[in-house]
Predicted model as a PDB file, atoms N, CA, C, CB and O in Angstrom, pLDDT in the B-factor column:
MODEL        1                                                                  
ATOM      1  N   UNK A   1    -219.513 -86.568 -68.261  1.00 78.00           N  
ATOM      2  CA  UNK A   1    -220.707 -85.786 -68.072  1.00 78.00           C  
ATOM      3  C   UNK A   1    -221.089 -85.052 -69.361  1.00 78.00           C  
ATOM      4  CB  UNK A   1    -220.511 -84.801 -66.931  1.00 78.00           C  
ATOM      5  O   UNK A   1    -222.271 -85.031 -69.703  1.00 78.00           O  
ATOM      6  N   UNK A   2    -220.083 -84.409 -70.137  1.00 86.00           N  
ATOM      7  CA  UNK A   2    -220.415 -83.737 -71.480  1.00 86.00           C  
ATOM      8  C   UNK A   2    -221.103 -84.678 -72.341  1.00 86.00           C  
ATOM      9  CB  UNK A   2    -219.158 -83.219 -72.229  1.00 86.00           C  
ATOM     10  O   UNK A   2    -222.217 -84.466 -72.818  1.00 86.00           O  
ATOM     11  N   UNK A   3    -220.073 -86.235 -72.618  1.00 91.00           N  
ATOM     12  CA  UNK A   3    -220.751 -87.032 -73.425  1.00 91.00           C  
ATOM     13  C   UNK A   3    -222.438 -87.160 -73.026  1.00 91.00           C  
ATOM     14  CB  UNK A   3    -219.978 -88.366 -73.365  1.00 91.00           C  
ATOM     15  O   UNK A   3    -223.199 -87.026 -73.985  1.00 91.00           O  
ATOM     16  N   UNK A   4    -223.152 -87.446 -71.482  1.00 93.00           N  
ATOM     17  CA  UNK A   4    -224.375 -87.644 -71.861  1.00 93.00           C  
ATOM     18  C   UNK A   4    -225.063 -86.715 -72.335  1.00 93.00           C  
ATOM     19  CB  UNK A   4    -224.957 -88.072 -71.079  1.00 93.00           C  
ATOM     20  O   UNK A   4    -226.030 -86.960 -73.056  1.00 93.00           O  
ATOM     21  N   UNK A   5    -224.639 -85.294 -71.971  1.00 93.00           N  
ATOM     22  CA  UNK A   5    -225.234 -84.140 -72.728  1.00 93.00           C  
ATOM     23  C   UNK A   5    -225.131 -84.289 -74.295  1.00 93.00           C  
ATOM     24  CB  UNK A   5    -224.508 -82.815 -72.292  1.00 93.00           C  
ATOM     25  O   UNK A   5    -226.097 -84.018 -75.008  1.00 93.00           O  
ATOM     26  N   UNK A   6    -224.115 -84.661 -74.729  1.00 94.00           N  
ATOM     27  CA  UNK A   6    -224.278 -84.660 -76.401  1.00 94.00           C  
ATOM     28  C   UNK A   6    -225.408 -85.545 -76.662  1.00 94.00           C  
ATOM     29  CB  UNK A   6    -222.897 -85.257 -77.293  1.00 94.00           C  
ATOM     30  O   UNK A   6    -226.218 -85.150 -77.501  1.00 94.00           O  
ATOM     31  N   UNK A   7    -225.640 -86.830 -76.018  1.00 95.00           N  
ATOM     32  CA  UNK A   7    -226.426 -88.120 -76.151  1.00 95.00           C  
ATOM     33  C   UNK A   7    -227.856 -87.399 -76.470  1.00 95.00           C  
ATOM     34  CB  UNK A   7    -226.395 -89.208 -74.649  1.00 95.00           C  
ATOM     35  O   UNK A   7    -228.630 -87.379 -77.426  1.00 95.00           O  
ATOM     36  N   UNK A   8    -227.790 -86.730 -74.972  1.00 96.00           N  
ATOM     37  CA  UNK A   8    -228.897 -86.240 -74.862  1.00 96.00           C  
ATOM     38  C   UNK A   8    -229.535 -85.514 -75.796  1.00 96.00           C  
ATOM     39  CB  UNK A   8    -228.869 -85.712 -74.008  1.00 96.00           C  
ATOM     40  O   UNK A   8    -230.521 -86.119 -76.216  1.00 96.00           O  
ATOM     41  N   UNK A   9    -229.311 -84.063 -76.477  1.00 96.00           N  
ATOM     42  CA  UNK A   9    -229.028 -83.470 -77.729  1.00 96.00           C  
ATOM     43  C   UNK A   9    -229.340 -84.002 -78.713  1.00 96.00           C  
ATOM     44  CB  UNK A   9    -227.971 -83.235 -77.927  1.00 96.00           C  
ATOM     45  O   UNK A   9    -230.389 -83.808 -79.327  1.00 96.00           O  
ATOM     46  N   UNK A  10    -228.084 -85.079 -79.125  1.00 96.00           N  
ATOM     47  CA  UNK A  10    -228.517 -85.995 -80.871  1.00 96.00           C  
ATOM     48  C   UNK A  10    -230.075 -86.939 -80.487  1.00 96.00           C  
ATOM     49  CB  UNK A  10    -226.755 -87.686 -81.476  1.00 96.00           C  
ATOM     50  O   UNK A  10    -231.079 -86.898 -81.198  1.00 96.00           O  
ATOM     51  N   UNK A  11    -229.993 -87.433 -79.704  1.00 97.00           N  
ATOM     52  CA  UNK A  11    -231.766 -88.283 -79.335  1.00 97.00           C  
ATOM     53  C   UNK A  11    -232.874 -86.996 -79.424  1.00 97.00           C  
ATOM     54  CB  UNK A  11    -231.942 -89.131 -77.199  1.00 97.00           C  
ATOM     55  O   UNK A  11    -233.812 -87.146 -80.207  1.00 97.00           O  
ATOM     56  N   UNK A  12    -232.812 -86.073 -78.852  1.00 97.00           N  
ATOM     57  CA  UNK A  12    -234.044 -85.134 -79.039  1.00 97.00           C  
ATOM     58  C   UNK A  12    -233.935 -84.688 -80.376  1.00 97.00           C  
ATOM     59  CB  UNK A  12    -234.119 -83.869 -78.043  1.00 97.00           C  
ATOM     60  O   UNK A  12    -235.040 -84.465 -80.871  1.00 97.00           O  
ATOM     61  N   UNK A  13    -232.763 -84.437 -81.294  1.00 97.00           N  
ATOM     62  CA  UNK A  13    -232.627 -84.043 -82.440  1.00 97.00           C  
ATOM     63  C   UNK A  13    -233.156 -84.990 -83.329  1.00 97.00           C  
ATOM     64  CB  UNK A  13    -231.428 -83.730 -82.657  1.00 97.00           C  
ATOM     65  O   UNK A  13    -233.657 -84.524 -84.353  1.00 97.00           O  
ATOM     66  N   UNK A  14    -233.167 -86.373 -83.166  1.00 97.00           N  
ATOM     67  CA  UNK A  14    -233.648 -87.413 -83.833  1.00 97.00           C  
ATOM     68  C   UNK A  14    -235.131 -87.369 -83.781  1.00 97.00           C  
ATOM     69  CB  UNK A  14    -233.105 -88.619 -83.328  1.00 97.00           C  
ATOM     70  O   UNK A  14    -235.827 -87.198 -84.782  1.00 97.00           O  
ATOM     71  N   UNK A  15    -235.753 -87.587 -82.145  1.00 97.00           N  
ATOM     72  CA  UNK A  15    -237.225 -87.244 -82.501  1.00 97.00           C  
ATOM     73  C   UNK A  15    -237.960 -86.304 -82.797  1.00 97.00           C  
ATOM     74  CB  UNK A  15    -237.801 -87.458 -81.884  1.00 97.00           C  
ATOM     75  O   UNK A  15    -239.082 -86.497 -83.267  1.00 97.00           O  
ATOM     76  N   UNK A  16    -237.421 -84.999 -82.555  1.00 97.00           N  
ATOM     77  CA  UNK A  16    -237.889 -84.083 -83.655  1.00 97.00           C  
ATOM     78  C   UNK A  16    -237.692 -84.527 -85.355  1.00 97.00           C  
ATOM     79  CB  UNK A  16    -237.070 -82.732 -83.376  1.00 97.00           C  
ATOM     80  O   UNK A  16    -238.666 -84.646 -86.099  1.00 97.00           O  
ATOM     81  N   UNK A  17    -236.753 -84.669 -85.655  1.00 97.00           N  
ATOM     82  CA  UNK A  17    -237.069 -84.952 -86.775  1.00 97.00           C  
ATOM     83  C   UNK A  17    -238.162 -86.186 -87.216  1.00 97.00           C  
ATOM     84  CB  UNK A  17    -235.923 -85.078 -87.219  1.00 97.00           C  
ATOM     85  O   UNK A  17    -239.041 -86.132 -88.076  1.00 97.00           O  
ATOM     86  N   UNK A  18    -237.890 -87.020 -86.554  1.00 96.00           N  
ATOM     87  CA  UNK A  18    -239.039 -88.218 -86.726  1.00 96.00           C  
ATOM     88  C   UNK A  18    -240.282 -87.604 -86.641  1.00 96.00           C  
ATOM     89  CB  UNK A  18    -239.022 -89.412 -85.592  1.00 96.00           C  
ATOM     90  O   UNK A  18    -241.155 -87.962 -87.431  1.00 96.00           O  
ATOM     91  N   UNK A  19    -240.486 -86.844 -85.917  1.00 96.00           N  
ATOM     92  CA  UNK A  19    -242.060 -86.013 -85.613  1.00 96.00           C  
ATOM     93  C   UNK A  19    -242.460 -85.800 -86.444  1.00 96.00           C  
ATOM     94  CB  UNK A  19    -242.297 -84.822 -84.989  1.00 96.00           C  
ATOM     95  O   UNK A  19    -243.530 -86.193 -86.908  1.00 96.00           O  
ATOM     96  N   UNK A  20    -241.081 -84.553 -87.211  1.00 95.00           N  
ATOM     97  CA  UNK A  20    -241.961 -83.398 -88.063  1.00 95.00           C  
ATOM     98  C   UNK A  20    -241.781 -84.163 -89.539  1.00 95.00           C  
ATOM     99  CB  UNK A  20    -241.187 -81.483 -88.020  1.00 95.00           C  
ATOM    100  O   UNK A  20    -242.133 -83.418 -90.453  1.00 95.00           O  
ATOM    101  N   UNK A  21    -241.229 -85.716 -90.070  1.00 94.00           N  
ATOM    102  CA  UNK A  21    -241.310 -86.069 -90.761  1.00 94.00           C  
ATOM    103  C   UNK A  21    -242.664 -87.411 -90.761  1.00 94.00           C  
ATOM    104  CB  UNK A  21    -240.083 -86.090 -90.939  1.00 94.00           C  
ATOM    105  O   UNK A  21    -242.738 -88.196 -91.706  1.00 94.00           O  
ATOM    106  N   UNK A  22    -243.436 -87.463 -89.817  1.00 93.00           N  
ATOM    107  CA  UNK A  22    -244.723 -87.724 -89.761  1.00 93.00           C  
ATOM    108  C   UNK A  22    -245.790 -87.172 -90.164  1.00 93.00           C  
ATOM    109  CB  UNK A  22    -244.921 -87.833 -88.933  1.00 93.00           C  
ATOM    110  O   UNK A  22    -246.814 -87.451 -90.788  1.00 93.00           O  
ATOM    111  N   UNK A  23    -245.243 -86.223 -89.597  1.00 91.00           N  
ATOM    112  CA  UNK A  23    -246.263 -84.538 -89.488  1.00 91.00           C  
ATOM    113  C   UNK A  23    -246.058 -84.770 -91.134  1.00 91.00           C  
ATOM    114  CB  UNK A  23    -245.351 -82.490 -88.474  1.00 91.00           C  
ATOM    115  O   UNK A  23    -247.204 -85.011 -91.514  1.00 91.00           O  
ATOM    116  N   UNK A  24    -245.451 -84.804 -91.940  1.00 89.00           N  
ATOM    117  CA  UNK A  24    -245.090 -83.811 -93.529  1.00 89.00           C  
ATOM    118  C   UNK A  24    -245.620 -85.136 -94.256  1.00 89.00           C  
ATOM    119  CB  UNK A  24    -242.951 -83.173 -94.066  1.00 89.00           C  
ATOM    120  O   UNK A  24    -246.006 -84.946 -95.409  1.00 89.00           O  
ATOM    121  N   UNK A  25    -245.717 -86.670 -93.691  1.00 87.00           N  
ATOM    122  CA  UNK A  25    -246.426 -87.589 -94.640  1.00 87.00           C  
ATOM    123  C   UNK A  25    -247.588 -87.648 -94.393  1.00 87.00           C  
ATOM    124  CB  UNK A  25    -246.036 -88.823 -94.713  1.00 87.00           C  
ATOM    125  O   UNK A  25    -248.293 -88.045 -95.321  1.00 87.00           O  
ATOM    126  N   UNK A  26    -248.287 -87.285 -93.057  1.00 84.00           N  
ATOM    127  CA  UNK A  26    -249.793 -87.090 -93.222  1.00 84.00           C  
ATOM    128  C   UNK A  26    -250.269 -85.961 -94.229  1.00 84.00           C  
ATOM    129  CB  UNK A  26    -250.384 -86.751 -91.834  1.00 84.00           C  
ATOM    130  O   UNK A  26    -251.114 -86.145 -95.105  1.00 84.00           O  
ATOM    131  N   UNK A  27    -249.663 -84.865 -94.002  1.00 82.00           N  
ATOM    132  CA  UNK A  27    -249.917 -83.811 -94.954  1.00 82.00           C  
ATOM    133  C   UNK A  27    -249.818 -84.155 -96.286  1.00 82.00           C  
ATOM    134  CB  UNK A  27    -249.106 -82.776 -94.765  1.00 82.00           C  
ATOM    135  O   UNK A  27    -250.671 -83.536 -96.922  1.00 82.00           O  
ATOM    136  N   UNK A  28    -248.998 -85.032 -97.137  1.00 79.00           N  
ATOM    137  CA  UNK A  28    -248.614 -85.187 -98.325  1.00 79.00           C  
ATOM    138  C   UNK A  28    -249.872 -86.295 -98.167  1.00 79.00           C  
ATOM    139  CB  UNK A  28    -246.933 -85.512 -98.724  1.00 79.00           C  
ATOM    140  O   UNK A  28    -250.563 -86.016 -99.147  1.00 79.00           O  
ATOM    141  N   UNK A  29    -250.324 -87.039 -97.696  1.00 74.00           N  
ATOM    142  CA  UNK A  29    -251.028 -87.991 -98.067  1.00 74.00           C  
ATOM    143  C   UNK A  29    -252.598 -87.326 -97.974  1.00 74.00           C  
ATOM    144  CB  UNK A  29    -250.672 -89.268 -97.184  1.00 74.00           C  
ATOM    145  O   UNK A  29    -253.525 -87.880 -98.565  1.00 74.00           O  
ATOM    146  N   UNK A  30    -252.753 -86.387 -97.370  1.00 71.00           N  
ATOM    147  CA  UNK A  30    -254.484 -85.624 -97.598  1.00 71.00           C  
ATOM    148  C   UNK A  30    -253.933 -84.828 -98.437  1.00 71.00           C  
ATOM    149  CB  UNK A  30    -255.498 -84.702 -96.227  1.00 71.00           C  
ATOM    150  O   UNK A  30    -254.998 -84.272 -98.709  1.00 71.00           O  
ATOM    151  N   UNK A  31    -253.202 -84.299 -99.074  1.00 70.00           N  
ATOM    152  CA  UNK A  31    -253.077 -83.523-100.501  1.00 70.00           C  
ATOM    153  C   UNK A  31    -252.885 -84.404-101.510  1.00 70.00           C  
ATOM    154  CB  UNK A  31    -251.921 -82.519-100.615  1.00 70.00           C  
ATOM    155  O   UNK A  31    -252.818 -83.779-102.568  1.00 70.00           O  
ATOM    156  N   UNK A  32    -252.719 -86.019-101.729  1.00 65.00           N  
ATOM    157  CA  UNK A  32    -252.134 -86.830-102.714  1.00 65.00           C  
ATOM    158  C   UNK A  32    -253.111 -86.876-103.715  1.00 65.00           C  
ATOM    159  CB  UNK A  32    -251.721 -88.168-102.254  1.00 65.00           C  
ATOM    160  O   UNK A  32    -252.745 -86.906-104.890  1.00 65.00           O  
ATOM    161  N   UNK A  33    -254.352 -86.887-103.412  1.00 68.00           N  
ATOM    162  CA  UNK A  33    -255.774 -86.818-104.374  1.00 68.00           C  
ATOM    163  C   UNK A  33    -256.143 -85.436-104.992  1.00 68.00           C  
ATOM    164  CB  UNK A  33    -257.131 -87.221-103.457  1.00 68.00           C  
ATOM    165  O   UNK A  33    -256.960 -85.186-105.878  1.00 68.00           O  
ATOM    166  N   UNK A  34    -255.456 -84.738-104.402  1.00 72.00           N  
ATOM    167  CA  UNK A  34    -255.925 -83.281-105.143  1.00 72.00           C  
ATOM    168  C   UNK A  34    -254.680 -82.707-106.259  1.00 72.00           C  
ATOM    169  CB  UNK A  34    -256.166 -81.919-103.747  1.00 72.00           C  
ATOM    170  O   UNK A  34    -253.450 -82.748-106.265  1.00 72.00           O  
ATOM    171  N   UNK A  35    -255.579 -82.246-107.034  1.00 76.00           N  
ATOM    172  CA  UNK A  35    -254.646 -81.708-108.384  1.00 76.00           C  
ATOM    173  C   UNK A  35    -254.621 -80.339-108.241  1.00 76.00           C  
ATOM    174  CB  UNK A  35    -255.251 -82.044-109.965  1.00 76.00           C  
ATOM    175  O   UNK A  35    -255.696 -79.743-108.180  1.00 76.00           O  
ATOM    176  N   UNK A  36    -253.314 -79.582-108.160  1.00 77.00           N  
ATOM    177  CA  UNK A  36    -252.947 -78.329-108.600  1.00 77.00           C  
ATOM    178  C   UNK A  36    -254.063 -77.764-109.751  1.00 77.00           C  
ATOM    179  CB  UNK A  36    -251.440 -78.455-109.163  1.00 77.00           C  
ATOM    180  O   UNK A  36    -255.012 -76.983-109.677  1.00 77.00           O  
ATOM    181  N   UNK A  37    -253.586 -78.393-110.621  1.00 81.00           N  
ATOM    182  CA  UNK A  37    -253.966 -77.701-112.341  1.00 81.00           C  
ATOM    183  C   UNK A  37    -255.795 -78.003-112.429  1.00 81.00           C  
ATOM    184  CB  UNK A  37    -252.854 -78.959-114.075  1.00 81.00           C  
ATOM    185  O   UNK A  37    -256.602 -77.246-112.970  1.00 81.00           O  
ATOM    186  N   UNK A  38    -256.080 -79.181-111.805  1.00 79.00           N  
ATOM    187  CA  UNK A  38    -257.565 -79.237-112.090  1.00 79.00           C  
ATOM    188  C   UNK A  38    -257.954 -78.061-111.310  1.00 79.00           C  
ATOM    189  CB  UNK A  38    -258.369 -80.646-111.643  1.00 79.00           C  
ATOM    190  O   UNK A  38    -258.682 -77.182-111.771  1.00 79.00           O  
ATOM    191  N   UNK A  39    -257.419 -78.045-110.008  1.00 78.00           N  
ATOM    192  CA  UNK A  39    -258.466 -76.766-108.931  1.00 78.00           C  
ATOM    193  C   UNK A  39    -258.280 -75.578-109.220  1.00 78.00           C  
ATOM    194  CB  UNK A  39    -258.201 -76.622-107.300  1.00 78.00           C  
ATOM    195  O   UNK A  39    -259.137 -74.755-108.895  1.00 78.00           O  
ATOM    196  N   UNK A  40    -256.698 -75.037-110.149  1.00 82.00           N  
ATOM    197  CA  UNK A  40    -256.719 -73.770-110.561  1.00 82.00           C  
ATOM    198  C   UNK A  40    -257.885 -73.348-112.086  1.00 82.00           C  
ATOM    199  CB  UNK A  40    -255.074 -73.539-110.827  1.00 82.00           C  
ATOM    200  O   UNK A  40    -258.473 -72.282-112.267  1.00 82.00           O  
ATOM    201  N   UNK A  41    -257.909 -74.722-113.071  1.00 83.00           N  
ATOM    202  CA  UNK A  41    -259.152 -74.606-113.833  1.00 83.00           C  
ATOM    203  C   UNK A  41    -260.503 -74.387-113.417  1.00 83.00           C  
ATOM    204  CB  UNK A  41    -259.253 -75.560-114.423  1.00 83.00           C  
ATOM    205  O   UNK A  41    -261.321 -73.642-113.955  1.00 83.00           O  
ATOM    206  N   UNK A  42    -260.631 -74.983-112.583  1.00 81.00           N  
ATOM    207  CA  UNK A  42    -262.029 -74.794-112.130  1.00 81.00           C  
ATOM    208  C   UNK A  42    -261.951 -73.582-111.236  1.00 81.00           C  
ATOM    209  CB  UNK A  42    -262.645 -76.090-111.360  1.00 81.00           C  
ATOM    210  O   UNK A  42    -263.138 -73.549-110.912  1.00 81.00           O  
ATOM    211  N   UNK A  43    -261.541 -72.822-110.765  1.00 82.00           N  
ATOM    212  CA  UNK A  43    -261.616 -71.494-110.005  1.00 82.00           C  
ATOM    213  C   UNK A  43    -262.017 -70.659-111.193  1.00 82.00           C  
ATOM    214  CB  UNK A  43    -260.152 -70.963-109.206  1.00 82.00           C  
ATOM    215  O   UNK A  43    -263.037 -69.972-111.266  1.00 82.00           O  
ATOM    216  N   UNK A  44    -260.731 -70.859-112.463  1.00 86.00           N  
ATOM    217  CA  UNK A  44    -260.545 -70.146-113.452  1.00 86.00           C  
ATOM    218  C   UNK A  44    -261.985 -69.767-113.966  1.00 86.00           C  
ATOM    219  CB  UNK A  44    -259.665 -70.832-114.374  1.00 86.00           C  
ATOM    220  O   UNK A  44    -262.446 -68.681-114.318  1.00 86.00           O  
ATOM    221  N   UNK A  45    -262.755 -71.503-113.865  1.00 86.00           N  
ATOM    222  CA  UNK A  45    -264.416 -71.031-114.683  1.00 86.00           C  
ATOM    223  C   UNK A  45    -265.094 -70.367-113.702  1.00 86.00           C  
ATOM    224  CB  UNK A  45    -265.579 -72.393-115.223  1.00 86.00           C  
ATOM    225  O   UNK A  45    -265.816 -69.413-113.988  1.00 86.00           O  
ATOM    226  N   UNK A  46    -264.967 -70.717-112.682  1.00 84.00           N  
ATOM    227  CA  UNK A  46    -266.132 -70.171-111.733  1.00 84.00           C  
ATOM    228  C   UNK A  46    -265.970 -68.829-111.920  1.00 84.00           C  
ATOM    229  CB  UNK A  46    -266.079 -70.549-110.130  1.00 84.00           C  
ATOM    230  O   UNK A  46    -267.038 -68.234-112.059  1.00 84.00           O  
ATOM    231  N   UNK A  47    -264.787 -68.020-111.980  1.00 84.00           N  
ATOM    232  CA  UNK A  47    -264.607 -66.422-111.994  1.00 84.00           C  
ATOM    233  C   UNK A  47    -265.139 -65.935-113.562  1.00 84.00           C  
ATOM    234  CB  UNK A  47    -262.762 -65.946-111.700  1.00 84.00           C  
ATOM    235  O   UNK A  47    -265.701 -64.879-113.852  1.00 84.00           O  
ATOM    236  N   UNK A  48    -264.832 -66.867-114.303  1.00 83.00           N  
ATOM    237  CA  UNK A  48    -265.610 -66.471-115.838  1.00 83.00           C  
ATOM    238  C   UNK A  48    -266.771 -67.129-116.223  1.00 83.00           C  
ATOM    239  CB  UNK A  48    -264.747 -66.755-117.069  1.00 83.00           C  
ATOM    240  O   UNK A  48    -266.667 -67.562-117.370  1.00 83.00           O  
ATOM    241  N   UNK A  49    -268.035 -67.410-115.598  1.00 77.00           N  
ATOM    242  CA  UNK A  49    -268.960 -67.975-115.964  1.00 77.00           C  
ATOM    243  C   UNK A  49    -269.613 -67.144-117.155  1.00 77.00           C  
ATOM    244  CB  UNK A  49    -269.702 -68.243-114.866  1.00 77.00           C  
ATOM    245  O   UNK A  49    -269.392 -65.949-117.349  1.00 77.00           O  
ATOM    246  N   UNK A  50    -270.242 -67.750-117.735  1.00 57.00           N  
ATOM    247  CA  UNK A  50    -271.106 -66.825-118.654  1.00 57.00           C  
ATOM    248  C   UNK A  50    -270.441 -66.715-120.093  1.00 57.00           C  
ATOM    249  CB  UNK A  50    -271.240 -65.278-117.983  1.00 57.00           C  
ATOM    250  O   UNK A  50    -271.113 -66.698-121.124  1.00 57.00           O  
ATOM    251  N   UNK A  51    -269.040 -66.641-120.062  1.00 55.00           N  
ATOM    252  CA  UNK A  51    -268.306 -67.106-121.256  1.00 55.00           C  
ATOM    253  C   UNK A  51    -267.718 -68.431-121.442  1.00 55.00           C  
ATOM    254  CB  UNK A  51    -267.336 -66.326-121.426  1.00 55.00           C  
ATOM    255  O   UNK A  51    -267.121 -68.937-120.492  1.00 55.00           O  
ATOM    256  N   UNK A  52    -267.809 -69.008-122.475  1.00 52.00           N  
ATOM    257  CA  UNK A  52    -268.014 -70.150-123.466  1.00 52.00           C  
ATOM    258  C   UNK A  52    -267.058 -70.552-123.608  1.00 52.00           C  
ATOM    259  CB  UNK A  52    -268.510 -70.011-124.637  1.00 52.00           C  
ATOM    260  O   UNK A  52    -267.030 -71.709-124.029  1.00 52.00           O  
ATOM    261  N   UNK A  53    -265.828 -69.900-123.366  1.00 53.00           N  
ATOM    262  CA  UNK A  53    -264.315 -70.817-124.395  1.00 53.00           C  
ATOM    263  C   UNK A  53    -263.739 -71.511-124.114  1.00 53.00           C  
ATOM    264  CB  UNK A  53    -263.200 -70.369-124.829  1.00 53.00           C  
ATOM    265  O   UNK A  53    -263.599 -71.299-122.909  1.00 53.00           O  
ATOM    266  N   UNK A  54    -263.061 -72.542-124.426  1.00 53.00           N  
ATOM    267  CA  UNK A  54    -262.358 -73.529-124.411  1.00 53.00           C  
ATOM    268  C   UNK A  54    -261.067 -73.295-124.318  1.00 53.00           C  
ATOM    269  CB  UNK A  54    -262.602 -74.190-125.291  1.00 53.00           C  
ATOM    270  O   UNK A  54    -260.296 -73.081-125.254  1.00 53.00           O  
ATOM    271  N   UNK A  55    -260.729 -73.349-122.726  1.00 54.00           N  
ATOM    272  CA  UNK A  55    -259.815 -73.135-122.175  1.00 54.00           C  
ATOM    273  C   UNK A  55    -258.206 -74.300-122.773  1.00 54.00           C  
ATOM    274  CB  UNK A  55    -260.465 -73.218-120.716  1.00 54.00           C  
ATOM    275  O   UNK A  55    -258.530 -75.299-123.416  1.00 54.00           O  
ATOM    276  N   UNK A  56    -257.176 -74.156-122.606  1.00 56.00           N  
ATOM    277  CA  UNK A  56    -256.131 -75.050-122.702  1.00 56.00           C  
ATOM    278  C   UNK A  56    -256.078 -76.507-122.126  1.00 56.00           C  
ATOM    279  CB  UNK A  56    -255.184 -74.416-122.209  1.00 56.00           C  
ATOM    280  O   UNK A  56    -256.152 -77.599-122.689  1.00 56.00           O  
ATOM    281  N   UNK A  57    -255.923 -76.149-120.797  1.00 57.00           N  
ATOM    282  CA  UNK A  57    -256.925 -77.926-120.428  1.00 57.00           C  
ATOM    283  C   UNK A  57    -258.004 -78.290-121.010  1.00 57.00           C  
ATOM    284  CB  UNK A  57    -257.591 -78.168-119.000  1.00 57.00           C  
ATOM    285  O   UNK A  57    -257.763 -79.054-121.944  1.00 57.00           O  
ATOM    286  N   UNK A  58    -258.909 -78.107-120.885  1.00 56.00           N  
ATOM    287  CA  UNK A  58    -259.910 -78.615-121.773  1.00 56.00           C  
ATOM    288  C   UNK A  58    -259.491 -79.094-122.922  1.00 56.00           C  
ATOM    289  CB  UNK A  58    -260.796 -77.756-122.059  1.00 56.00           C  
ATOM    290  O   UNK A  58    -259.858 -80.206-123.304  1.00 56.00           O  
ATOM    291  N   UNK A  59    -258.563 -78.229-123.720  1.00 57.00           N  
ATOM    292  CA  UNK A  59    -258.202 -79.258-125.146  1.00 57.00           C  
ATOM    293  C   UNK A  59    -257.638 -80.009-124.901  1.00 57.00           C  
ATOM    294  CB  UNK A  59    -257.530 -78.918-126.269  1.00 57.00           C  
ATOM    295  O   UNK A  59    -257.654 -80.901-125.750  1.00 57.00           O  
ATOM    296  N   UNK A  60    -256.575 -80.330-123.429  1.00 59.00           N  
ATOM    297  CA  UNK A  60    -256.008 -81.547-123.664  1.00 59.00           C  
ATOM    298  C   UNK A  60    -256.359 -82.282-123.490  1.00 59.00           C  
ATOM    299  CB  UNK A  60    -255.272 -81.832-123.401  1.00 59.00           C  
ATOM    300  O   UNK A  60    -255.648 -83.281-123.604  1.00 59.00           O  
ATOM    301  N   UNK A  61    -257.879 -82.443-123.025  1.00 53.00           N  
ATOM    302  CA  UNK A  61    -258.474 -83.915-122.552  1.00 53.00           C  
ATOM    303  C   UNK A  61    -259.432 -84.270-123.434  1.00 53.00           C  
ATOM    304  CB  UNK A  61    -259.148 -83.989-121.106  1.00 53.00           C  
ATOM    305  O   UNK A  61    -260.033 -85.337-123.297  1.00 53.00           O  
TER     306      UNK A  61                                                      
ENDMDL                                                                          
END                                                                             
């Protein structure tokens, strides 16, 4: 009787994990097109419009 309880246990422990490792590749795959460093540059200008300079990214491209 204990053993099917363990059964029981490691199988729900398995599809949770299967779940929430679905769950974490949809998420990684609608973030795969977006860039960190481009969207923090462009915030960067939008908050400084009006000045001119040539930020660090910008020189590297």
């Amino acid at each position: 009787m204990k053993s099917i309880g363990w059964v029981i246990i490691v199988v729900l422990l398995f599809l949770l994990v299967m779940w929430n490792n679905r769950r974490n590749v949809r998420k990684w795959k609608n973030r795969k097109g977006k860039s960190f460093r481009d969207n923090y540059y462009d915030r960067k200008k939008e908050k400084h419009t009006g000045k001119e300079e040539e930020t660090d990214h910008e020189k590297q491209e």
